[in-house]
C-alpha positions, 0 to 999 in steps of 0.5 A: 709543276713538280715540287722540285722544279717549283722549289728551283723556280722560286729561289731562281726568283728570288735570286734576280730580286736580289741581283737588281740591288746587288751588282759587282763593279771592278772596285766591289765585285760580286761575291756570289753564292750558289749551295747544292745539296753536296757542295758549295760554289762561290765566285767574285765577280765583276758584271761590268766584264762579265769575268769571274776574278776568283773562285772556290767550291767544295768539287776542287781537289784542295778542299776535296783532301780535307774534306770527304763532304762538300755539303755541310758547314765545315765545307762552306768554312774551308770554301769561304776561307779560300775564296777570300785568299784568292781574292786578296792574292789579286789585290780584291779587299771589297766585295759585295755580298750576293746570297743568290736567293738561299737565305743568309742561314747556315752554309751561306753565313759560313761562307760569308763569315770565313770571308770575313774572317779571312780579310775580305771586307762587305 
């Protein structure tokens, strides 16, 4: 096995460890996380419906403006912080927290902590 495909394995792995604990219902839907190297992806989601209630990532033409990068921790500020205002607009103030298999660590605390900041309780 490939270094790489290893690698994208095991956090695969990790990420359905931790979705047996963490599952989203229509009053805490799941705020899930997914980083790539040059840019973040975050979504609220309710697993009873399978539907995404909110989302933001670095590739949308709002964030893109501000910032050129979409792979560093002012990015995972802006995405955090924008993904916590749509959730709001629709009423979502509860979330649960869904690291996807990346440790809470730089990027991923950012997004989570600009959620935070911007209303969104978990």
């Amino acid at each position: 096995m490939l270094h790489q495909q290893k690698v994208k394995f095991k956090r695969a792995r990790r990420a359905l460890r931790v979705r047996k604990h963490v599952n989203g219902t229509p009053e805490r839907p799941r705020l899930s996380v997914h980083r790539t190297l040059a840019n973040m992806h975050v979504q609220v989601i309710d697993d009873t419906k399978g539907v995404t209630l909110a989302a933001a990532s670095t590739v949308e033409k709002v964030i893109r403006e501000k910032l050129p990068y979409g792979g560093n921790r002012k990015a995972a500020l802006a995405v955090g912080e924008l993904v916590a205002k749509r959730a709001l607009e629709k009423g979502i103030k509860k979330v649960v927290f869904d690291r996807g298999g990346f440790q809470y660590h730089g990027r991923v605390k950012e997004v989570a902590e600009a959620a935070r900041k911007a209303g969104l309780q978990f």
